[in-house]
C-alpha positions as CSV (number, residue, x, y, z in Angstrom):
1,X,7.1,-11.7,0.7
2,X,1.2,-15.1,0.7
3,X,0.2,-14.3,3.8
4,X,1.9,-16.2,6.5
5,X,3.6,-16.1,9.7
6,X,7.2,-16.4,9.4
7,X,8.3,-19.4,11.8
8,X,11.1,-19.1,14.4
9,X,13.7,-21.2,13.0
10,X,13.3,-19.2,10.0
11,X,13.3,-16.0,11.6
12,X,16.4,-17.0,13.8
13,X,18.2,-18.5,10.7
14,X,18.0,-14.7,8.5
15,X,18.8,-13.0,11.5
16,X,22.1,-15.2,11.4
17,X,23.1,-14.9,8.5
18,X,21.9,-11.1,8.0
19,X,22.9,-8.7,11.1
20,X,26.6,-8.9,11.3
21,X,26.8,-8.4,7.7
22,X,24.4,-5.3,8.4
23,X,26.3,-4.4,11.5
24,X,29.6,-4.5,10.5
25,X,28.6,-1.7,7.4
26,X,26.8,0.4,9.8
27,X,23.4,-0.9,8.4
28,X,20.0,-1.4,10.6
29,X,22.5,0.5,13.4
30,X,22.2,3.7,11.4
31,X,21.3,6.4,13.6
32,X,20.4,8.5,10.7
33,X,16.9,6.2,9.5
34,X,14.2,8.4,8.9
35,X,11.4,6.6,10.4
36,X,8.6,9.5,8.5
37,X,10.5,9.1,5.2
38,X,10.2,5.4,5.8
39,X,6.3,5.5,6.2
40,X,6.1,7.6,3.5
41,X,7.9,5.6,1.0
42,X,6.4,2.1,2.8
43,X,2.9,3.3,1.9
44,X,4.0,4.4,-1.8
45,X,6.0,1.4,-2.8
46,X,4.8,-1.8,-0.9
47,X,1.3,-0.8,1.1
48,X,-0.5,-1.9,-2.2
49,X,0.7,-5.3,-1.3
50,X,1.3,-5.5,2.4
51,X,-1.1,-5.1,5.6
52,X,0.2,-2.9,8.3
53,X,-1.8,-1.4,10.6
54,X,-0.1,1.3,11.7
55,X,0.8,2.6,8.3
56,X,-3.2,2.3,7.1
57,X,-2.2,0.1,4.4
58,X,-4.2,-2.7,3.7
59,X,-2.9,-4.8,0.8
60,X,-3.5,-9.1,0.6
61,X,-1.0,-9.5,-2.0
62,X,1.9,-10.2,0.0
63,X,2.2,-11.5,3.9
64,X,0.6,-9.2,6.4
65,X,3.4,-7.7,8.0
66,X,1.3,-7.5,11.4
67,X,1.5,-11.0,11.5
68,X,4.4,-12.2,10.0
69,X,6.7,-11.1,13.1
70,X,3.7,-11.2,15.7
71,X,5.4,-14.4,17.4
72,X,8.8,-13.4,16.8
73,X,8.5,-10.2,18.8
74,X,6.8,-11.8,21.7
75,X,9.5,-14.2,21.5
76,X,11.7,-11.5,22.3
77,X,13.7,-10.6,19.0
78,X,14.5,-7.1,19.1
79,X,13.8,-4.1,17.0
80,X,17.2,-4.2,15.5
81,X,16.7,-7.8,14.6
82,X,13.8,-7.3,12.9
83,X,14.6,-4.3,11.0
84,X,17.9,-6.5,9.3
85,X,15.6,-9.1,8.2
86,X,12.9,-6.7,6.9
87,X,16.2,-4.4,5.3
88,X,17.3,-7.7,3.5
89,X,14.2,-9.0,2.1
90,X,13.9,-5.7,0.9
91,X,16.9,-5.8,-1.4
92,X,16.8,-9.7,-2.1
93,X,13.4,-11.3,-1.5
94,X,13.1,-14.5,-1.4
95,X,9.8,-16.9,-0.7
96,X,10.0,-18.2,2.9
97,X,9.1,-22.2,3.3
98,X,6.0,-23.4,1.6
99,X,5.0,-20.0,0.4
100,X,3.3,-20.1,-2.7
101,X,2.9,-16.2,-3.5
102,X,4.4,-14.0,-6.2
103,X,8.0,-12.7,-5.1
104,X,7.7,-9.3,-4.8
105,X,10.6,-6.8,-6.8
106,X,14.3,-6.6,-5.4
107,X,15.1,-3.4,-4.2
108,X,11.7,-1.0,-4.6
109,X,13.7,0.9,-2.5
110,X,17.7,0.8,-2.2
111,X,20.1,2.8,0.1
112,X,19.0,4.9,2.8
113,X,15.2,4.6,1.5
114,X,15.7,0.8,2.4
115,X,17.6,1.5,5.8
116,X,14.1,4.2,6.5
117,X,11.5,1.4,5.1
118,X,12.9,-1.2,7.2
119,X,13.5,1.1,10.3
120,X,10.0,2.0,10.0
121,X,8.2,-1.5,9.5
122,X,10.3,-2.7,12.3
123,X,9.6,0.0,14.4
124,X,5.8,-0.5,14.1
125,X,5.0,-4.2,13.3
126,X,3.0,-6.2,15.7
127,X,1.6,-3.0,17.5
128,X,-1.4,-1.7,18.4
129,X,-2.8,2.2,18.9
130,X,-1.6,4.8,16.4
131,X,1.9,6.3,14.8
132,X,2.0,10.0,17.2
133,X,3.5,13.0,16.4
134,X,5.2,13.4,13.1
135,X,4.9,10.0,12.1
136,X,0.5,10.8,12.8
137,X,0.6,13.2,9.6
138,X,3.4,12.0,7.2
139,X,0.8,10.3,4.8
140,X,-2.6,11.9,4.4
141,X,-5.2,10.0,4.8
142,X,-7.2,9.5,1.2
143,X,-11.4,9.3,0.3
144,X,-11.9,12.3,1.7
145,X,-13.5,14.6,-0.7
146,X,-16.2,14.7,-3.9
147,X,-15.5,14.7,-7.0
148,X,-17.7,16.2,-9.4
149,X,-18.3,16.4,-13.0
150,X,-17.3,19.6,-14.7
151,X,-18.3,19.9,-18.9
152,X,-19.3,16.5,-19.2
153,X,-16.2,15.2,-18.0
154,X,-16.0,13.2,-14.1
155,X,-12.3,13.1,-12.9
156,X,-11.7,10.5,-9.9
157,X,-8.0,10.3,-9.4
158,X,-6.4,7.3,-7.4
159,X,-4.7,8.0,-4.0
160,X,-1.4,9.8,-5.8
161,X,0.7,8.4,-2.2
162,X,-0.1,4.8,-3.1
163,X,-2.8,4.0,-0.9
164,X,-6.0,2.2,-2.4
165,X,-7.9,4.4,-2.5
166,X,-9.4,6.7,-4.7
167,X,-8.8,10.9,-3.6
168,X,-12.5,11.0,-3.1
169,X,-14.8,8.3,-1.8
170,X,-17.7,10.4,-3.3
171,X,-18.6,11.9,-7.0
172,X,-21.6,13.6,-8.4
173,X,-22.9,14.0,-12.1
174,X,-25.7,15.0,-13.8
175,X,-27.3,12.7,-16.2
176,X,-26.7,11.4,-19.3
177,X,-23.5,11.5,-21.6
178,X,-20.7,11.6,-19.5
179,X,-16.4,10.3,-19.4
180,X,-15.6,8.8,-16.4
181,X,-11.8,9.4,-15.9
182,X,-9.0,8.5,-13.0
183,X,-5.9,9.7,-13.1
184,X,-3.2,8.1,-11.6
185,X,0.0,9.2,-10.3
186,X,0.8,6.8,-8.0
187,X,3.0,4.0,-9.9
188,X,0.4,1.4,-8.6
189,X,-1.9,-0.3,-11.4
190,X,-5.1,1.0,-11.1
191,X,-8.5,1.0,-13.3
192,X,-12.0,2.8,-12.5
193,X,-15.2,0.5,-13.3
194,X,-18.6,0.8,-12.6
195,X,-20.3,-2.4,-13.2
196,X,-22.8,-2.4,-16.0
197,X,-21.4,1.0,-17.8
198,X,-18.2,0.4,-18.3
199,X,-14.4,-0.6,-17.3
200,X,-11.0,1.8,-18.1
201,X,-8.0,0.4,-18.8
202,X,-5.5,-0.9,-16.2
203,X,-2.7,1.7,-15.7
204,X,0.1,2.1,-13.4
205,X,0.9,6.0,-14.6
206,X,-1.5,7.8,-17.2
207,X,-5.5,8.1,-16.7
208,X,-7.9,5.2,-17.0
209,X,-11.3,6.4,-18.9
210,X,-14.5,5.4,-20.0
211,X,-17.7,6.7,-21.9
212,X,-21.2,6.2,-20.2
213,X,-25.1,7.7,-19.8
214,X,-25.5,8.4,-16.2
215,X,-29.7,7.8,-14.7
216,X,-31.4,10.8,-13.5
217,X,-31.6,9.8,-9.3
218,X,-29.5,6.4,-9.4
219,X,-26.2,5.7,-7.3
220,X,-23.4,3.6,-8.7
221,X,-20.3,2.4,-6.8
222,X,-17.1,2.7,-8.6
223,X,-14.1,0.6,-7.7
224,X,-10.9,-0.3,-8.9
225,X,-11.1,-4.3,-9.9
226,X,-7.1,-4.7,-10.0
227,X,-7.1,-8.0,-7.3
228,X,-7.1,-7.3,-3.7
229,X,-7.7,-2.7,-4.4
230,X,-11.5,-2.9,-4.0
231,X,-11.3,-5.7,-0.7
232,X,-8.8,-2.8,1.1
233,X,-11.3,-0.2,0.0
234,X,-10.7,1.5,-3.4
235,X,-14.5,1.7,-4.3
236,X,-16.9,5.2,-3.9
237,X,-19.8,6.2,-4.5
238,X,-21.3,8.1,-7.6
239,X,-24.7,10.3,-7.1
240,X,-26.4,11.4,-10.3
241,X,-28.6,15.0,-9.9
């Protein structure tokens, strides 16, 4: 699901074709969808490809889910609408006319994760200000701590909820000899580099690592280079004592 608008007649065809089958099994009508579950499992399993605002996430990798309903809904398709075309393309995706980008995974999520993800998109696509209440604190926000170097080692982990970013947007070491390590939890590919000492390896689950000397008084930014982590944000910065 490139980044592009979804036309009308596109929209209006899935919709079709899509929400009496949904309806008649009880589908995007499920009074049950767990909009904070949804968040939660948007941000872990698709926010590394998708922009939406309210959720924080700011991936390029797929459309901008912002946009891609922005005319729809001021056209006047409902909610409901839009949650049985987002609950489809969740379990069979499928490039919309002239896209060119990578077809994301069927069914990241299935069942009633899929019904929550697509109750949640729906429910927040297109609109501005913040989620409130339960939905303001069902995905902590990541980057904000410091991460320093213990026994010659300096652990960075990546955002273990999916979002790119790395726990802390700060580190601190002392110089020379040091291993420059990020663990990662999150099922996203991730790698730490810091340009001119060295690159880990790309890994979705398991710790990316390198050997370096660290310069007495010098800064270096660290980022993940995996396309489109460091543009959302996955970079920090690394203080040597």
């Amino acid at each position: 699901m490139g980044k592009r608008i979804m036309p009308r007649a596109a929209l209006c065809a899935v919709i079709v074709a899509v929400v009496p089958a949904l309806s008649a099994c009880g589908g995007v009508k499920d009074p049950q969808a767990d909009v904070v579950a949804g968040k939660q499992l948007f941000v872990k399993k698709c926010g590394a490809c998708h922009t939406l605002s309210r959720a924080g996430t700011k991936g390029t990798t797929g459309p901008d889910l912002d946009e891609a309903f922005q005319q729809s809904i001021k056209e006047g398709f409902g909610t409901t609408a839009v949650r049985g075309v987002i609950y489809k393309q969740i379990l069979y995706p499928n490039r919309l006319p002239n896209d060119k980008g990578i077809k994301m995974p069927a069914k990241l999520v299935s069942g009633q994760d899929a019904h929550d993800v697509a109750a949640y998109v729906a429910s927040v696509s297109s609109r501005t200000g913040k989620d409130t209440g339960r939905l303001a604190t069902a995905v902590q926000a990541a980057g904000g701590g410091t991460a320093t170097e213990k026994d010659g080692v300096l652990s960075i982990a990546a955002d273990p909820n999916g979002q790119l970013a790395f726990a802390a947007a700060k580190a601190s070491g002392t110089a020379g000899p040091v291993t420059i390590e990020m663990p990662n939890k999150s099922g996203i590919q991730h790698d730490i580099v810091i340009d001119g000492l060295g690159r880990g390896e790309v890994v979705s689950s398991g710790t990316s690592s390198f050997k370096a000397s660290l310069d007495a008084g010098k800064s270096y930014t660290y980022y993940c280079s995996v396309p489109g982590h460091r543009q959302a944000g996955m970079q920090g910065t690394l203080t040597v004592k």
